[in-house]
GUFILO-500167 format. One record per residue (C-alpha): x, y, z. Coordinates in steps of 0.02 Angstrom, whole numbers. Example, Ala and Ser with C-alpha at 12.3 -4.5 7.8 and 13.67 -1.06 7.14 Angstrom:
! residues 2
<site><X>615</X><Y>-225</Y><Z>390</Z></site>
<site><X>684</X><Y>-53</Y><Z>357</Z></site>
//
This chain:
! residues 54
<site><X>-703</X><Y>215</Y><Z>745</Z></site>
<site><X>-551</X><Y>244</Y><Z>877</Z></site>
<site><X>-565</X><Y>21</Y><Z>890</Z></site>
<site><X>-534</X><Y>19</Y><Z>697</Z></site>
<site><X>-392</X><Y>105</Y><Z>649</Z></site>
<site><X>-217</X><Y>122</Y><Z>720</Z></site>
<site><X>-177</X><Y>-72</Y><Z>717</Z></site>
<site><X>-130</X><Y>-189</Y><Z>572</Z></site>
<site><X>-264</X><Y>-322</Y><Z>619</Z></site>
<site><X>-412</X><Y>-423</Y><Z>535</Z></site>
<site><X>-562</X><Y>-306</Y><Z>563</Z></site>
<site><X>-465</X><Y>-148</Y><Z>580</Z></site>
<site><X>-462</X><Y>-9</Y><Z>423</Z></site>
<site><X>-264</X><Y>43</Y><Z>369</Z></site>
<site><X>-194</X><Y>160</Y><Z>235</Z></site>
<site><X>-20</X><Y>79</Y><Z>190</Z></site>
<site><X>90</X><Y>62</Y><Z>43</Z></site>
<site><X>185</X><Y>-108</Y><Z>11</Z></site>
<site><X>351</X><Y>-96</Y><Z>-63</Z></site>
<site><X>479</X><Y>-230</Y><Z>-120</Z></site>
<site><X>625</X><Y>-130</Y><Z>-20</Z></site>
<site><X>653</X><Y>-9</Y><Z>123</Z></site>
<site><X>642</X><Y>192</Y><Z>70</Z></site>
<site><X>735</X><Y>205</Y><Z>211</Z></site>
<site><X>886</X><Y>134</Y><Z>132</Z></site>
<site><X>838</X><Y>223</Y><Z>-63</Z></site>
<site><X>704</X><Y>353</Y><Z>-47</Z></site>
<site><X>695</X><Y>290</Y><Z>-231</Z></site>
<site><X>578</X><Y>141</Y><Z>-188</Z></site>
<site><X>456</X><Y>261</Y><Z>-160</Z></site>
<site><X>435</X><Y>255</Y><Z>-337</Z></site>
<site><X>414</X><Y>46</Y><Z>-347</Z></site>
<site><X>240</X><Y>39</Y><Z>-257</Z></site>
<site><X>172</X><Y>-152</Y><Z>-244</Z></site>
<site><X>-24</X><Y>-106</Y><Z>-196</Z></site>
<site><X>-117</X><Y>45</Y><Z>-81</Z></site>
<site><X>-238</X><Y>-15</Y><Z>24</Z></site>
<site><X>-356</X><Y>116</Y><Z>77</Z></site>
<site><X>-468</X><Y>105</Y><Z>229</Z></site>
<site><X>-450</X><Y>-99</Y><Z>207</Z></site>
<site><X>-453</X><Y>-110</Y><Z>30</Z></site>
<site><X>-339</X><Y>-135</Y><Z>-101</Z></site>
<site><X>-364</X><Y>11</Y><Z>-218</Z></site>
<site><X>-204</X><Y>-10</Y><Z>-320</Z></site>
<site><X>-81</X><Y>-161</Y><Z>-362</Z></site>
<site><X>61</X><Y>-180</Y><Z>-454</Z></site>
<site><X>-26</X><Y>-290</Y><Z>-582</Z></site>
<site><X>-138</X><Y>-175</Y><Z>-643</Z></site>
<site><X>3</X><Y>-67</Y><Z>-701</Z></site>
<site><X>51</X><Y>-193</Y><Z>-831</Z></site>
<site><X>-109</X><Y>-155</Y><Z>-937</Z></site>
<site><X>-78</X><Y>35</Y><Z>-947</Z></site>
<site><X>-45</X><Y>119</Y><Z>-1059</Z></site>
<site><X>111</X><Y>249</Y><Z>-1030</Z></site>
//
């Protein structure tokens, strides 16, 4: 496993968040998540969220 993580690569595994703006700027964006990708996979993206229901 140690050759498939820690690089943002095709064939390597990452856990990230994709945001439109820096939280470093507005710790707020932290709220305005685009997609999660879990171990390679997008598990959430911002297009799903237009079918919930709040």
């Amino acid at each position: 496993m140690e050759y498939e993580v820690g690089k943002l690569a095709p064939g390597y595994y990452a856990d990230l968040i994709a945001l439109d703006k820096s939280p470093l700027n507005d710790i707020g964006q932290l709220s305005a998540v685009w997609f999660v990708m879990q171990q390679g996979k997008v598990i959430h993206h911002h297009e799903q969220d237009k079918s919930a229901v709040i």
